[in-house]
N, C-alpha and C positions, 0 to 999 in steps of 0.2 A: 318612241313614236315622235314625228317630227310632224309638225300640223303651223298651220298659219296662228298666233296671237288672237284672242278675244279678249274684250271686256275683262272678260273674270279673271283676266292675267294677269291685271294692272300691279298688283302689288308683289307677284310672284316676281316680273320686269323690273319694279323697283326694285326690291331686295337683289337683281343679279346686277342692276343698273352702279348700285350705290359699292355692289364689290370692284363692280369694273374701273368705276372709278378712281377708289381709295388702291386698287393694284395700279394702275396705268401712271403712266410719269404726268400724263393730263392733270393729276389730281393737284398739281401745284400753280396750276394757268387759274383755275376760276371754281368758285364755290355755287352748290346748287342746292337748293332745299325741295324737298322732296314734292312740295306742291310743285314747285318748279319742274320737277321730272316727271311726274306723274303727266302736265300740262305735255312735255315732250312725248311722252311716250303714246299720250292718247294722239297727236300731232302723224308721229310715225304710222301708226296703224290707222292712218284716214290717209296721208298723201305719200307713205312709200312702203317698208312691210317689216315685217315683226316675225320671221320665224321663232319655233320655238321647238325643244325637246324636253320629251316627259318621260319620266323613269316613274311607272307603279304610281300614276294619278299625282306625281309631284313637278315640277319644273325643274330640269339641273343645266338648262343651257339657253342662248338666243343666239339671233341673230339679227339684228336691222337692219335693212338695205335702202337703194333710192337707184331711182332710172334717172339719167338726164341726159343731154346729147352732149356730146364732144366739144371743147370750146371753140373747135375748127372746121365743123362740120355737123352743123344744125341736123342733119337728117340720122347721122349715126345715132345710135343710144348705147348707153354705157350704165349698166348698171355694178353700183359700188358699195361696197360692205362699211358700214358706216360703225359699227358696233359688231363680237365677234365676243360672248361669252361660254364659257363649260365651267359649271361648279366645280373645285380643286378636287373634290374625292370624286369624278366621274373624265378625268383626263385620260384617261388610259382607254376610255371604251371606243365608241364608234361614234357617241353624239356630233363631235366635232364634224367629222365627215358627212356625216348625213344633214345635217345643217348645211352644209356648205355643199350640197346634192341638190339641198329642196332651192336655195339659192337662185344656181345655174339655173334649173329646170323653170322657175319663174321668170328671171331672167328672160329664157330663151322664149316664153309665151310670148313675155311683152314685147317683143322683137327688140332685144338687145344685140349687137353685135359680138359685145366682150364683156367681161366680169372683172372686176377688182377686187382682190382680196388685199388687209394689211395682217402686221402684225406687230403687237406692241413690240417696244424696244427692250425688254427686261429679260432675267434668267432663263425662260425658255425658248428663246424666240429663235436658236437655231433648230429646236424640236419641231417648231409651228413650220419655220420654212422648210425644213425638210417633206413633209407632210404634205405641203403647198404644190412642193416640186414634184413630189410622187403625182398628184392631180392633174399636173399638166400646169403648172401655174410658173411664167417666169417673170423676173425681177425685171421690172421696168421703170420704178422710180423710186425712192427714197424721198420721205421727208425730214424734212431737217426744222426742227421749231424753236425759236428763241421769245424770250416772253420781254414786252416794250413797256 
């Protein structure tokens, strides 16, 4: 079942927050402790959105997102996937997708024009973009990160 973030998540979020991390190449930019995420994650679910997917009353996936307008065009809205987890032994199901359903469909409430999805840069990520691409989703930018 895929449903919006509550309260009672907080810790469910941390625990995918703190995998997301330690998998993502981000994990070598900046350290966070968990009052620190917790502070983010209650942050996300008051000013942009926290889906989430529950397997049998447990949590095995998220998603965080945020609307904001175009840096070119104040009127457009773009909402972006800021965060994009499925617990390792639930990748093969549907969560991912359906996640990325409730997404769009918010999104599309909040009168977004377009959606951003990423994908980390690591072992699976030609799996993700395939995945991506079957959705209707094409490559538009690449980021590139170096640490100062």
């Amino acid at each position: 079942m895929i449903r919006l973030a509550t309260a009672n998540d907080d810790e469910a979020i941390l625990a995918m927050a703190k995998e997301f991390i330690s998998f993502s190449p981000y994990a070598d930019f900046a350290s966070t402790t968990d009052n620190e995420l917790r502070a983010t994650i209650k942050w996300c679910m008051s000013n942009a959105t926290i889906f989430v997917s529950e397997n049998n009353g447990t949590l095995i996936g998220m998603l965080i997102a945020i609307i904001a307008p175009m840096w070119y065009a104040p009127t457009a809205l773009v909402a972006s996937e800021m965060a994009w987890w499925i617990n390792t032994e639930h990748r093969r199901g549907t969560a991912a997708i359906r996640l990325v359903q409730a997404f769009e469909n918010w999104a599309r409430e909040k009168g977004a024009i377009a959606v951003c999805m990423s994908n980390l840069q690591v072992d699976n990520a030609n799996a993700v973009c395939g995945m991506l691409n079957r959705m209707g989703y094409n490559r538009t930018e690449q980021t590139h990160t170096k640490r100062i």
